[in-house]
N, CA, C and O of each residue as an XYZ file, in Angstrom:
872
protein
N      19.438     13.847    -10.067
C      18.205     14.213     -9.367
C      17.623     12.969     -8.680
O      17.128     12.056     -9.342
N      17.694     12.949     -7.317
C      16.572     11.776     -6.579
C      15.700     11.788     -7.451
O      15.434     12.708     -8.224
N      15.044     10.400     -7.333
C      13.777      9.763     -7.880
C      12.618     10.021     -6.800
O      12.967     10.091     -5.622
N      11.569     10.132     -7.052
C      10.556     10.640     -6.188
C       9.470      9.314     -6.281
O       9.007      8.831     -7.315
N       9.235      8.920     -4.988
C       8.016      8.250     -4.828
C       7.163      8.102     -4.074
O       7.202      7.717     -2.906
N       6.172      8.461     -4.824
C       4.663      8.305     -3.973
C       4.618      7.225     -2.900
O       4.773      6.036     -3.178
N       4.302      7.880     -1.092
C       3.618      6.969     -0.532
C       2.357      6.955     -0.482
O       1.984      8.047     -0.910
N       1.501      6.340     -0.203
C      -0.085      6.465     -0.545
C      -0.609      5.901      1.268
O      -0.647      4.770      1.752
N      -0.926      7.189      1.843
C      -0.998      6.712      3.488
C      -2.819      6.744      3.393
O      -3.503      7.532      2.740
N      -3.212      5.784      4.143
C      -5.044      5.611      4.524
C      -5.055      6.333      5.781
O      -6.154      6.010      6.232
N      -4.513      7.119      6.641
C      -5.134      7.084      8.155
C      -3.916      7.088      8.579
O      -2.935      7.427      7.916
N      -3.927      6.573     10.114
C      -3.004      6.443     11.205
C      -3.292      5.593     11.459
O      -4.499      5.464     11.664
N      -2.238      4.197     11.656
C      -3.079      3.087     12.834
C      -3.694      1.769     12.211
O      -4.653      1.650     11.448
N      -2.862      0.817     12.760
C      -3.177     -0.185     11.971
C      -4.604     -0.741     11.601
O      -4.645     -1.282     10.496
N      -6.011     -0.706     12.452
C      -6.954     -1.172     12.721
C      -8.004      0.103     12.003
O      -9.210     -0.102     11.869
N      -7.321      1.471     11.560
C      -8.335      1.846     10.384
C      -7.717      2.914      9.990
O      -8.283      4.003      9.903
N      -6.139      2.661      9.630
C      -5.382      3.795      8.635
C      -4.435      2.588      8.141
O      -4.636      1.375      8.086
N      -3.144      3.517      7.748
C      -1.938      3.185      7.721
C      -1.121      2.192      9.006
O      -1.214      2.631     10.152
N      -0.458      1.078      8.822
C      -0.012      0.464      9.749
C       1.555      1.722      9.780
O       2.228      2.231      8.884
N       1.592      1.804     11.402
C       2.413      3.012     11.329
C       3.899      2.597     11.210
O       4.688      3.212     10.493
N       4.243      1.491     11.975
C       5.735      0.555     11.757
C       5.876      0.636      9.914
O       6.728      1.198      9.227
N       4.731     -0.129      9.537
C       4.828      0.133      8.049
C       5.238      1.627      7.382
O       6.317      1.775      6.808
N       4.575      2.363      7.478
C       4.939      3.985      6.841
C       6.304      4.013      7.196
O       7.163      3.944      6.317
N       6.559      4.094      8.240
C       7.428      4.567      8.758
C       9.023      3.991      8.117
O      10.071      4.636      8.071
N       8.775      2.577      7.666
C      10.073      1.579      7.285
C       9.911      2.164      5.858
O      10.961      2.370      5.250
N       8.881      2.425      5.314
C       9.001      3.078      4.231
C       9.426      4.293      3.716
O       9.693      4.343      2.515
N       9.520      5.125      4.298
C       9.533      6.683      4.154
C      11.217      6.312      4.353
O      12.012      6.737      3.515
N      11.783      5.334      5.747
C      13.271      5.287      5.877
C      13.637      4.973      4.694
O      14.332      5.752      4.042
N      13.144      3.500      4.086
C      14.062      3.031      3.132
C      13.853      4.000      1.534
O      14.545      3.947      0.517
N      13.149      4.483      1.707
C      12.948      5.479      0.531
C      14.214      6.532      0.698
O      14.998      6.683     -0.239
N      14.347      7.159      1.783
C      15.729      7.906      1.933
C      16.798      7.190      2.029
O      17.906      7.449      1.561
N      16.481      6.302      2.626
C      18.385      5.489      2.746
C      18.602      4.587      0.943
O      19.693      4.099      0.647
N      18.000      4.556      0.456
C      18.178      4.168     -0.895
C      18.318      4.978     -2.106
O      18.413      4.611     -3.277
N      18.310      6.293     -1.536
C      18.581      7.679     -2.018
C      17.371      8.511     -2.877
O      17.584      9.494     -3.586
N      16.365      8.027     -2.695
C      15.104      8.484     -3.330
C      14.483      9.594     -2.424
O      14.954      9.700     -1.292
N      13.361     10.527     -2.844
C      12.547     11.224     -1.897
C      11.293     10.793     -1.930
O      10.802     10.007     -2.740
N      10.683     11.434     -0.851
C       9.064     10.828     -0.785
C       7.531     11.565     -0.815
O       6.991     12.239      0.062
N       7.223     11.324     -1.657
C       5.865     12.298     -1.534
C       4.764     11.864     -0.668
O       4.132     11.275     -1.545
N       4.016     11.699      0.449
C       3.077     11.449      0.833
C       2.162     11.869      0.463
O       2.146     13.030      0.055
N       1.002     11.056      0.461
C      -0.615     11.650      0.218
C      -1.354     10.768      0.561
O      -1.036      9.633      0.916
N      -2.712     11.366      0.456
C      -3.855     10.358      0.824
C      -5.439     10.723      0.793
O      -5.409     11.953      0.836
N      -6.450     10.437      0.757
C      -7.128     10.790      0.283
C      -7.778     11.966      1.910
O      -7.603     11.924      3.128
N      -8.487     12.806      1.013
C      -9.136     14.275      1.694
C     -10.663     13.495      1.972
O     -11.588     14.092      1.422
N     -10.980     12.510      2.582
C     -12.069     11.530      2.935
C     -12.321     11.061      4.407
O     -11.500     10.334      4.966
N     -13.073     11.338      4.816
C     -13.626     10.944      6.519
C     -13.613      9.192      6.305
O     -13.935      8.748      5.202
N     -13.208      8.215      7.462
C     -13.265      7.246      7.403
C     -13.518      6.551      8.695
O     -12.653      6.669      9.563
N     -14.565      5.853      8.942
C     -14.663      5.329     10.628
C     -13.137      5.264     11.618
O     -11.998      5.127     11.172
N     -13.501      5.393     12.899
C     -12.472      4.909     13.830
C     -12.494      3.464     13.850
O     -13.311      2.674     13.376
N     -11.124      3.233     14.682
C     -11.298      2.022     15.578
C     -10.364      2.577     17.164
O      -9.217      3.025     17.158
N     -10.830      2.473     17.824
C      -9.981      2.630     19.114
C      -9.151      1.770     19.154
O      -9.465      0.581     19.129
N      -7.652      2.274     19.242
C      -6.765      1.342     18.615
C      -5.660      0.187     20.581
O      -4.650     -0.516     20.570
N      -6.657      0.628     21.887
C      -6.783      0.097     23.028
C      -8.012     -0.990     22.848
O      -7.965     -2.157     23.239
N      -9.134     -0.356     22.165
C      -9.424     -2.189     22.603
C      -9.966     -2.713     21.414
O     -10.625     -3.750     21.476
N      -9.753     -2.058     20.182
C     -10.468     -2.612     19.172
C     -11.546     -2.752     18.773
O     -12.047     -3.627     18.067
N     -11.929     -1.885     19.220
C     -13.755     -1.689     18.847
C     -14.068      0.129     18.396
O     -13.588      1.149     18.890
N     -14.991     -0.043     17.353
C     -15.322      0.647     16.392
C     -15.475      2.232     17.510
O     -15.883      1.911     18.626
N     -15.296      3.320     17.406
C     -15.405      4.255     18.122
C     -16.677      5.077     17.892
O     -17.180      5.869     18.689
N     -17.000      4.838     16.979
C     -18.438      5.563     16.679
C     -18.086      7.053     15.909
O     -19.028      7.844     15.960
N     -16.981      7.497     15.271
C     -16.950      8.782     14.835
C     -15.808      8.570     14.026
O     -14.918      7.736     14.193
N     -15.938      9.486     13.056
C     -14.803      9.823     11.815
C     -13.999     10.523     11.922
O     -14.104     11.457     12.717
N     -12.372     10.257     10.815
C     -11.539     11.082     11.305
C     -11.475     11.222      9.571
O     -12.179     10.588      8.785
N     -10.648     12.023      9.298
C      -9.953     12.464      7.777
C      -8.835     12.004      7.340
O      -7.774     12.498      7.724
N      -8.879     10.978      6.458
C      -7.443     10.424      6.267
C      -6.005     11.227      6.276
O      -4.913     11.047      6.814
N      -6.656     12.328      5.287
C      -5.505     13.283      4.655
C      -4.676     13.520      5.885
O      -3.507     13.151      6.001
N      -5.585     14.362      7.074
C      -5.309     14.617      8.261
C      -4.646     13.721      9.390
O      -3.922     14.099     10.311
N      -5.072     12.450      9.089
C      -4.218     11.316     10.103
C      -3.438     11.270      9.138
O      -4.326     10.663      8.539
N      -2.636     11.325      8.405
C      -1.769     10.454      7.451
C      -0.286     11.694      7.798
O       0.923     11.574      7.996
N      -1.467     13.054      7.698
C      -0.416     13.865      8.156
C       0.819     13.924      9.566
O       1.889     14.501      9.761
N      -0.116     12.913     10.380
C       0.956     12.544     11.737
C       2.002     11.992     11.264
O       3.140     12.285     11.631
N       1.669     10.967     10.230
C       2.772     10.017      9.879
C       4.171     11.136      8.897
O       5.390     10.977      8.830
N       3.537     11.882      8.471
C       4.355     12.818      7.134
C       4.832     13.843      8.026
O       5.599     14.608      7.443
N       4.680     14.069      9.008
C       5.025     15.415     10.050
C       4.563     16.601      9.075
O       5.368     17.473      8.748
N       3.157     16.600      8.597
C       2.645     17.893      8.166
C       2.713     18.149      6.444
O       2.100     19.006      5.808
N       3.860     16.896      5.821
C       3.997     17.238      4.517
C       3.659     16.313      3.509
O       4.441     15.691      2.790
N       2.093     16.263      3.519
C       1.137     15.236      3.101
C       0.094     16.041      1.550
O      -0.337     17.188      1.426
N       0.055     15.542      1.158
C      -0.885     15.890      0.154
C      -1.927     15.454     -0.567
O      -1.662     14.356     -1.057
N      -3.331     15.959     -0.928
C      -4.596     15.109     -1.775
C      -4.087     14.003     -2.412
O      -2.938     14.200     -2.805
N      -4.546     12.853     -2.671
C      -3.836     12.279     -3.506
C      -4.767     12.878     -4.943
O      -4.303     12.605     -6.050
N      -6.040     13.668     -4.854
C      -6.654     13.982     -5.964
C      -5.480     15.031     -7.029
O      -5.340     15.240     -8.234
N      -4.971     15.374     -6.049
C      -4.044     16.290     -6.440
C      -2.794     15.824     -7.261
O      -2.340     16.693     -8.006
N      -2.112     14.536     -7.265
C      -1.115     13.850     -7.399
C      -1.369     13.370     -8.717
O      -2.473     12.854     -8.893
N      -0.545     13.432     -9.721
C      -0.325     12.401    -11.128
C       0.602     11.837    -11.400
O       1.678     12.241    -10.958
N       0.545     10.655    -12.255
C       2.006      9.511    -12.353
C       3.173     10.549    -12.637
O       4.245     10.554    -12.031
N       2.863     11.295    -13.495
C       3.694     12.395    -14.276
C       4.471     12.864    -13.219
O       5.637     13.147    -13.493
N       3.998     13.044    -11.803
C       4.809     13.774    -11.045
C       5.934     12.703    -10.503
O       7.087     13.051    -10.249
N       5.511     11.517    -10.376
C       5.910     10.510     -9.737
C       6.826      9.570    -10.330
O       6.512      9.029    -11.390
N       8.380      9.208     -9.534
C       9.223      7.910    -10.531
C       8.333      6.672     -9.787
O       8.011      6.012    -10.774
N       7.974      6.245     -9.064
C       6.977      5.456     -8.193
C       6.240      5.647     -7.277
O       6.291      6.669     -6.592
N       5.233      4.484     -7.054
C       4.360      4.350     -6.159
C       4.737      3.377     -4.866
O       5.299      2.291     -5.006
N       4.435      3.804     -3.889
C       4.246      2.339     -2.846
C       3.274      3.007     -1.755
O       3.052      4.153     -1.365
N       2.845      1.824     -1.481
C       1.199      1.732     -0.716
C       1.180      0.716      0.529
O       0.643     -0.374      0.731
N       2.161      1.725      1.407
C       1.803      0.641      2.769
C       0.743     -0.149      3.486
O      -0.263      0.333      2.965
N       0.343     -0.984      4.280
C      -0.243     -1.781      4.763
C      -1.548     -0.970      5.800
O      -1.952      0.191      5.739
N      -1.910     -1.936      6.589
C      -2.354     -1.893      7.455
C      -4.588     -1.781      7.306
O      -4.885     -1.799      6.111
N      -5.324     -1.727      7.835
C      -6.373     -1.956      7.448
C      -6.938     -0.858      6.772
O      -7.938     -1.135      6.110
N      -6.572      0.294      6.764
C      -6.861      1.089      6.015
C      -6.532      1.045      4.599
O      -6.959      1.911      3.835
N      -6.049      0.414      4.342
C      -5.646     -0.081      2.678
C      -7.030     -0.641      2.286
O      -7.715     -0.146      1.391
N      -7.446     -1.878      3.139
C      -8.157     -2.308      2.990
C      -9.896     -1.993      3.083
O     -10.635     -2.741      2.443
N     -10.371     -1.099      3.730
C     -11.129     -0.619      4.640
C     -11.284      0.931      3.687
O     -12.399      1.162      3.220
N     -10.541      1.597      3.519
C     -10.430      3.178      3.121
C     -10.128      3.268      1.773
O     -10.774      3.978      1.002
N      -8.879      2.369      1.341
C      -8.421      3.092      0.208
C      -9.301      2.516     -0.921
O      -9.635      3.123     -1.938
N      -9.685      1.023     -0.524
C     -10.835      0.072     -1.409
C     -11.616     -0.871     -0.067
O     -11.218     -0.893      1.097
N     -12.522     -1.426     -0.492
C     -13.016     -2.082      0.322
C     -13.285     -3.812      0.441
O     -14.364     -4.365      0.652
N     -11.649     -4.593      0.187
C     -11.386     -5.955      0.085
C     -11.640     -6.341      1.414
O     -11.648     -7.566      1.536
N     -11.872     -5.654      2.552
C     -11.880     -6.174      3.591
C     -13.619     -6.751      3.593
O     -13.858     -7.747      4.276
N     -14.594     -6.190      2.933
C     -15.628     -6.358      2.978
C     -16.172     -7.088      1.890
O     -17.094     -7.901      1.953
N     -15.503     -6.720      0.844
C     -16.105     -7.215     -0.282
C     -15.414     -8.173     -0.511
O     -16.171     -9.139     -0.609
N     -14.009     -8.582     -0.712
C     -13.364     -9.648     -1.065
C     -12.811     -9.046     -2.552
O     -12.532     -7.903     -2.915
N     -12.783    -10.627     -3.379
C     -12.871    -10.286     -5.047
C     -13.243     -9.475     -5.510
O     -12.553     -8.999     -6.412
N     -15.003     -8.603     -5.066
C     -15.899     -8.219     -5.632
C     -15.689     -6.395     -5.135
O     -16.587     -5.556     -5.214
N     -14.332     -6.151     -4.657
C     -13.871     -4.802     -3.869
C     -13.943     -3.967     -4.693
O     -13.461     -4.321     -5.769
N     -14.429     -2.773     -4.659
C     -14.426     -1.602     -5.347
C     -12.902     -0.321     -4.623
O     -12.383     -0.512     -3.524
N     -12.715      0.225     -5.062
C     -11.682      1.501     -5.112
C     -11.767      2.347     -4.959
O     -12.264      2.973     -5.895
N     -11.521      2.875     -4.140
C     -11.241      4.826     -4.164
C     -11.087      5.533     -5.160
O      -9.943      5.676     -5.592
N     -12.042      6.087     -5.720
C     -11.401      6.547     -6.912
C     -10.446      7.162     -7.487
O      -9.967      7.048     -8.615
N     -10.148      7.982     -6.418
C      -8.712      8.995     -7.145
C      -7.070      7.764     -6.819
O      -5.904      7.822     -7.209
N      -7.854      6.768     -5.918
C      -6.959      5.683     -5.789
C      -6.216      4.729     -7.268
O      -5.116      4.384     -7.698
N      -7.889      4.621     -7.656
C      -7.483      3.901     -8.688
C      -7.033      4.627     -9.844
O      -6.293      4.114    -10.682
N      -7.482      5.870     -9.916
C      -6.763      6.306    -10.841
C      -5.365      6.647    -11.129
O      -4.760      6.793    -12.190
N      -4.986      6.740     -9.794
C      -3.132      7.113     -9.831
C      -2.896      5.374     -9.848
O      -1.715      5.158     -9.574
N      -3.421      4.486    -10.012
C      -2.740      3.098     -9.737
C      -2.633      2.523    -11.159
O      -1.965      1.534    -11.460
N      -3.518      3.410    -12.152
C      -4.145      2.575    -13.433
C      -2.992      3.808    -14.507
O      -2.609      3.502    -15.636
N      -2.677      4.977    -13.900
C      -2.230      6.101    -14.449
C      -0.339      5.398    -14.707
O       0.397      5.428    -15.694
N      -0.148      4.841    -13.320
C       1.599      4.622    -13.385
C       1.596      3.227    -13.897
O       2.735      2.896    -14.225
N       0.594      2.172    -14.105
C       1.010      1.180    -14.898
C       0.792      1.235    -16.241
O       1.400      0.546    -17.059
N      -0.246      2.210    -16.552
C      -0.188      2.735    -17.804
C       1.059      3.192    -18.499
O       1.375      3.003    -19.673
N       1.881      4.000    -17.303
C       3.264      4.557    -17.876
C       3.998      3.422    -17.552
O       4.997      3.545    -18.260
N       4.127      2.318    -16.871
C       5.144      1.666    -16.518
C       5.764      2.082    -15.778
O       6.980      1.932    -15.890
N       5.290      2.708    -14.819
C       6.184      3.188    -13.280
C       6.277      2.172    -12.042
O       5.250      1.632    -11.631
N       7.290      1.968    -11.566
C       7.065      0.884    -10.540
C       6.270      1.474     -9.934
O       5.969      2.667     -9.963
N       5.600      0.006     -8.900
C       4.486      0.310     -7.822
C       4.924     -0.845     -6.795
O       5.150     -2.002     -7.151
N       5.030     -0.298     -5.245
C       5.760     -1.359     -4.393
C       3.708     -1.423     -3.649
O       2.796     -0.599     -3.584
N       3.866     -2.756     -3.289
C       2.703     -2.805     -1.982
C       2.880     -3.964     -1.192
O       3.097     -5.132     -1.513
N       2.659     -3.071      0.580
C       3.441     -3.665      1.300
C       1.867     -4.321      1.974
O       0.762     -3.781      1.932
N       2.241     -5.631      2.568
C       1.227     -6.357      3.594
C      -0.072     -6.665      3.354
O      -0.406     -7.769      2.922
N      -0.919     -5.692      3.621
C      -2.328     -6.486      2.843
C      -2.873     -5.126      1.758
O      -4.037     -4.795      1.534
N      -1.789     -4.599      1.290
C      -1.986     -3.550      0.465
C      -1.856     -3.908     -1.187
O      -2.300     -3.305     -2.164
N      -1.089     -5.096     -1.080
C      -1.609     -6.037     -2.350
C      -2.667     -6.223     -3.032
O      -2.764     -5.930     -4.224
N      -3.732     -6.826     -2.212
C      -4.958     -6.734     -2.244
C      -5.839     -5.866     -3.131
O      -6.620     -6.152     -4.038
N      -5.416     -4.571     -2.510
C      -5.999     -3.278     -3.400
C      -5.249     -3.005     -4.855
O      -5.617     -2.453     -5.892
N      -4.271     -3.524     -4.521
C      -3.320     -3.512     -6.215
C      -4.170     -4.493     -7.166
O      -4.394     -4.283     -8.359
N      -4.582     -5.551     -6.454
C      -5.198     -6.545     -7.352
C      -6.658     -6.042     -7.436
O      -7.100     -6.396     -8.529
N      -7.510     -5.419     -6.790
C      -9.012     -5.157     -7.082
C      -8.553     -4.311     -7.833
O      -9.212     -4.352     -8.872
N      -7.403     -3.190     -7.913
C      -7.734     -1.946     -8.954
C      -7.251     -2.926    -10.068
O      -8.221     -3.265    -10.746
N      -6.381     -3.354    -10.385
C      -5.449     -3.976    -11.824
C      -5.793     -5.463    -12.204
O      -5.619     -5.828    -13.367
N      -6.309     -6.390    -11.187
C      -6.571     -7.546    -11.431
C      -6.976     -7.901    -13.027
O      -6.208     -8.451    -13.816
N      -8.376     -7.459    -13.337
C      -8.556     -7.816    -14.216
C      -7.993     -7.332    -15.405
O      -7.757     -8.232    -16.211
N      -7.771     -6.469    -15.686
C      -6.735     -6.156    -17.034
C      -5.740     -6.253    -16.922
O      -5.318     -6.180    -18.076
N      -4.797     -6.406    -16.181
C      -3.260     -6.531    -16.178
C      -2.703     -7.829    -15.401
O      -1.499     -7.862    -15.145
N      -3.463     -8.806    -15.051
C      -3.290    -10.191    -14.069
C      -1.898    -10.212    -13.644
O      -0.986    -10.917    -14.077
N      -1.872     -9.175    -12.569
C      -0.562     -8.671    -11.664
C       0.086    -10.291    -10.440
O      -0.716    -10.995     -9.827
N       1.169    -10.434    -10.407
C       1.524    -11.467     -9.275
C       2.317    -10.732     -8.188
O       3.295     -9.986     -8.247
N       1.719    -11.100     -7.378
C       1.481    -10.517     -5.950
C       2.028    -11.259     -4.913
O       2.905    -12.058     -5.242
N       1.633    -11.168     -3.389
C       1.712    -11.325     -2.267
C       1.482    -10.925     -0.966
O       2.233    -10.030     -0.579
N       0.329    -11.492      0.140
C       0.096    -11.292      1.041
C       1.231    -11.930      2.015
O       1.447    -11.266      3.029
N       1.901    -12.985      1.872
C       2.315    -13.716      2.443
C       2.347    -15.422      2.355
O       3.188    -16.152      1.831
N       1.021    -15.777      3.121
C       0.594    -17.339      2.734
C      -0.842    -17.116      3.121
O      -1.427    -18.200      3.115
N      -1.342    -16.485      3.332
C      -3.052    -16.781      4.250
C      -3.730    -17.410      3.127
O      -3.523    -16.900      2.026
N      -4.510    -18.434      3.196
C      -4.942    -18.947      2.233
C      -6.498    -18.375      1.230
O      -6.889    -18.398      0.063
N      -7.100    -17.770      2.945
C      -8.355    -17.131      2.189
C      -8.176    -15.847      1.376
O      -8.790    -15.500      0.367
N      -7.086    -15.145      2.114
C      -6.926    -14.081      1.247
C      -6.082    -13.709     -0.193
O      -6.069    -12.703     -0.902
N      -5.288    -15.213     -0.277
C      -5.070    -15.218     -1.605
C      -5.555    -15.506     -2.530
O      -5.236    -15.035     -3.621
N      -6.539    -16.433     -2.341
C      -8.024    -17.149     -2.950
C      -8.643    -15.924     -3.255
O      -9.181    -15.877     -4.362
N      -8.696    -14.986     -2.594
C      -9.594    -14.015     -2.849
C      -9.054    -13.003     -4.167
O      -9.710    -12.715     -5.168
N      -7.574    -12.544     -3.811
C      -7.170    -12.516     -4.473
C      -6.980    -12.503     -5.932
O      -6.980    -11.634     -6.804
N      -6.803    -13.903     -5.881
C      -6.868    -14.658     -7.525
C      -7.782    -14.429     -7.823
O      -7.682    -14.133     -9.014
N      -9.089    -14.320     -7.412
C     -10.284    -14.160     -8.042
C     -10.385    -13.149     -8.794
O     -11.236    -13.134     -9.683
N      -9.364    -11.894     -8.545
C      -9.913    -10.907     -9.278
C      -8.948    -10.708    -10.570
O      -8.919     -9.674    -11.236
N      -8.266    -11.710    -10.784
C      -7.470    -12.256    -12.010
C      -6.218    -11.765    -11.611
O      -5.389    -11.826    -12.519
N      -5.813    -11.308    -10.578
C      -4.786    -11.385    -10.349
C      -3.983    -13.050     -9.880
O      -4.706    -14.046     -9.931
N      -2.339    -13.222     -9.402
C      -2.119    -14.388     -9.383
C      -1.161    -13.992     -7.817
O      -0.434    -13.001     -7.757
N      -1.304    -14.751     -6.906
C      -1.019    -14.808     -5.579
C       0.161    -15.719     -5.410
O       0.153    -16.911     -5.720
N       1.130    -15.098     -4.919
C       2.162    -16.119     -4.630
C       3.205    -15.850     -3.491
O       3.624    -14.788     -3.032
N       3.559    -17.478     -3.106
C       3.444    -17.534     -1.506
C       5.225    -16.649     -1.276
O       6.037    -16.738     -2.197
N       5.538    -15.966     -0.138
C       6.468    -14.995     -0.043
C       6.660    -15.179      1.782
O       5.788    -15.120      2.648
N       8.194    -15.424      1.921
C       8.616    -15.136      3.220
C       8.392    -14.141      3.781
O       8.070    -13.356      2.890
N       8.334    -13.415      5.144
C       8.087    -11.999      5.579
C       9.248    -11.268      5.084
O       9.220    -10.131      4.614
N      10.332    -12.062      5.238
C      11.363    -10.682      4.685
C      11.827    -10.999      2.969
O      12.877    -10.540      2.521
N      11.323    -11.447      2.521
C      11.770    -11.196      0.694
C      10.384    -10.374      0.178
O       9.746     -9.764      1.036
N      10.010    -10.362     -0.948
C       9.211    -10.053     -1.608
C       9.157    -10.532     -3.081
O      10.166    -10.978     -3.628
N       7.813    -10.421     -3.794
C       7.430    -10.857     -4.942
C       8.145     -9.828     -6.022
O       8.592     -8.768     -5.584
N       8.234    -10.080     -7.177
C       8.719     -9.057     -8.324
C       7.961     -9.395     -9.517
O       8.436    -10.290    -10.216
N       6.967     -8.897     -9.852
C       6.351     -8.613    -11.661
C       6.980     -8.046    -12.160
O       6.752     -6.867    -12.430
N       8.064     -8.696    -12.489
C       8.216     -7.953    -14.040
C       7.955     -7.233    -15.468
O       8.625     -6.455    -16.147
N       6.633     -7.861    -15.625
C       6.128     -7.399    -16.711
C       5.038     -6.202    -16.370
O       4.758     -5.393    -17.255
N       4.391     -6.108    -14.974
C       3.765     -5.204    -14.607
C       4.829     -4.082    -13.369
O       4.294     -3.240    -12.648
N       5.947     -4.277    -13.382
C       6.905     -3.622    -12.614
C       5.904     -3.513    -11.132
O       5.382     -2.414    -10.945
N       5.763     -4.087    -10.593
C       5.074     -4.705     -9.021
C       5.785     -5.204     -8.291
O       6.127     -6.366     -8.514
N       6.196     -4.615     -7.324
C       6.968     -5.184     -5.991
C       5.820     -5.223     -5.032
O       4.927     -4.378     -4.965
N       5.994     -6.754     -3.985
C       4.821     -7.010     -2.894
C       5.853     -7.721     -1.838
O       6.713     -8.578     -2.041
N       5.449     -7.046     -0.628
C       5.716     -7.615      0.414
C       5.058     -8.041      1.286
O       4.023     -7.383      1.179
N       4.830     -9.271      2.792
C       4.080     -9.613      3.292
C       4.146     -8.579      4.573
O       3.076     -8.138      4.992
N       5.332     -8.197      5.181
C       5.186     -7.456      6.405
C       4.018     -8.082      7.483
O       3.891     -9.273      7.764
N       3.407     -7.235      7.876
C       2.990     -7.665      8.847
C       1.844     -8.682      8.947
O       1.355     -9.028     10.023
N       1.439     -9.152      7.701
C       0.876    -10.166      7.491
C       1.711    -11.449      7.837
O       1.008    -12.442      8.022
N       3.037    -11.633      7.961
C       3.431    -12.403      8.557
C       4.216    -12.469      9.801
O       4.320    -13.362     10.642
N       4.928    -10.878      9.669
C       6.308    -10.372     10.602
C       5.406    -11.204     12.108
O       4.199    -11.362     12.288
N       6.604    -11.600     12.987
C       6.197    -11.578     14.045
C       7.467    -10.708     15.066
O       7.391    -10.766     16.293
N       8.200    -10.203     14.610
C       8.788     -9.615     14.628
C       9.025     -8.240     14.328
O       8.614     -8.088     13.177
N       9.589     -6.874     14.874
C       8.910     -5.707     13.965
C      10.602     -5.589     12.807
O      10.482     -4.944     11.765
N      11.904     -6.189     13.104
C      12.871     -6.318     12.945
C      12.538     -7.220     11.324
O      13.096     -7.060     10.238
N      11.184     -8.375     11.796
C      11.250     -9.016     10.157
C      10.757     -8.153      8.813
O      11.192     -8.168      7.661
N       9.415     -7.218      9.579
C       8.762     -6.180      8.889
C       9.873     -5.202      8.190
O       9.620     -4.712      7.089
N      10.974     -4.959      8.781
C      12.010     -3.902      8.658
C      12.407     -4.363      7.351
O      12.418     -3.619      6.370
N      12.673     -5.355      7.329
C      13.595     -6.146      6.725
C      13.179     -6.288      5.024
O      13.826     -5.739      4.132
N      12.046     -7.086      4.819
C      11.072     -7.348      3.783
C      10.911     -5.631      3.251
O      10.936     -5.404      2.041
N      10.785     -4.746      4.016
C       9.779     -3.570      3.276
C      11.050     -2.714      2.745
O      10.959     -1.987      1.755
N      12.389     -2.888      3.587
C      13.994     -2.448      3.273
C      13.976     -3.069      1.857
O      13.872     -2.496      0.772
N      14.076     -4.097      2.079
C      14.430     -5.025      0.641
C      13.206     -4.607     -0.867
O      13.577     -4.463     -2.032
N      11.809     -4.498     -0.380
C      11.263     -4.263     -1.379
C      11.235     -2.792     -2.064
O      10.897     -2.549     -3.223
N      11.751     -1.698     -0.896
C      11.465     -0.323     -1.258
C      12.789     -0.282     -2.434
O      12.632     -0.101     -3.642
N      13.892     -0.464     -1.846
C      15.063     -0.995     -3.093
C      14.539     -1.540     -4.306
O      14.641     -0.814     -5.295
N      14.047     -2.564     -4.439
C      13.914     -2.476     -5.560
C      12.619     -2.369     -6.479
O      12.442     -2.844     -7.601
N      11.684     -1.540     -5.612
C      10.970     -0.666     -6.629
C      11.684      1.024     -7.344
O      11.165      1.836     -8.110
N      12.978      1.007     -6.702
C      13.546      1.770     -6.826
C      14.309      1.724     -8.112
O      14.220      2.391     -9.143
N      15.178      0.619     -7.701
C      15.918      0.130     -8.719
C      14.990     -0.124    -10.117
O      15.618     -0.211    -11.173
N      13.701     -0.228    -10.147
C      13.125     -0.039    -11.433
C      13.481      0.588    -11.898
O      14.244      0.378    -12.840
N      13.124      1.721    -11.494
C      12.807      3.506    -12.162
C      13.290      3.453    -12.737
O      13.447      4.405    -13.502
């Protein structure tokens, strides 16, 4: 039986969902590594950004509903979702990680969580289910788990945001765009992607390599 794993999509769009290069390398390497994929995301309105010039649009969209572009329609609550259903988690990038799913973009250290977020995040390390997070989706791994489980991670190298990071007792460590970090003891795979890719070929590469082996946990 394929292994099944949760993607956890914020939106559409790098600047206030899901980075879509990201989903997208994910959902591949989840099939080409012989696993299937569940999408979801939360049933929550979340500001725009006009993704032409980068400025705030003034109106809300529904994650569940953008996330569904990325899933071609086969997306689900994540309220709805339990570890139980799931052999893993992974939680692509992009500012909606940051912005939607918790709010490290604003708060820093001091980021609070989505709730039904944190609960599927606190639910599969409870069981010991791998959990992959790609780009600045780390971040939110460390505001939900930081302090009880002092997870080692990776954005890449940015210095403020690993500082920030650490603060929340998690431990930050520095990662090429195409390898990734491995916790062992908290079964955590982190990749930098587009926090560093300058390339969309390097992004490919890093999120190929990490979806493997959150796989290879299971």
């Amino acid at each position: 039986m394929k292994k099944k794993i949760g993607v956890v999509l914020s939106g559409c769009g790098v600047y206030d969902g899901s980075e879509i290069h990201e989903a997208v390398f994910t959902l591949l390497a989840i099939d080409r590594h012989g696993a299937e994929a569940l999408c979801m995301a939360p049933d929550a309105e979340f500001p725009v950004v006009n993704h032409l010039t980068g400025e705030a649009a003034g109106v809300t969209r529904n994650a569940l509903v953008e996330g569904a572009r990325i899933a071609r329609g086969k997306i689900r609550d994540i309220a709805g979702v339990t570890a139980g259903e799931l052999d893993a988690v992974v939680f692509p990038g992009g500012f909606g990680a940051a912005k939607n799913l918790c709010d490290f973009a604003v708060k820093g250290a001091a980021a609070q969580v989505f709730p039904e977020v944190a609960r599927l995040l606190k639910e599969m390390v409870a069981l010991h289910k791998p959990i992959g997070a790609i780009c600045i989706a780390p971040a939110l791994v460390a505001a939900a788990l930081g302090r009880e489980y002092a997870p080692q991670l990776t954005i890449g190298t940015d210095e403020g945001t690993a500082a920030a990071i650490n603060q929340t007792g998690s431990c930050h460590v520095n990662c090429p765009v195409t390898e990734y970090v491995l916790d062992e003891k908290n079964k955590i795979v982190s990749t930098p992607a587009y926090m560093l890719a300058g390339r969309i070929s390097e992004a490919y590469e890093g999120i190929d390599r990490a979806v493997k082996a959150v796989i290879q946990l299971c």
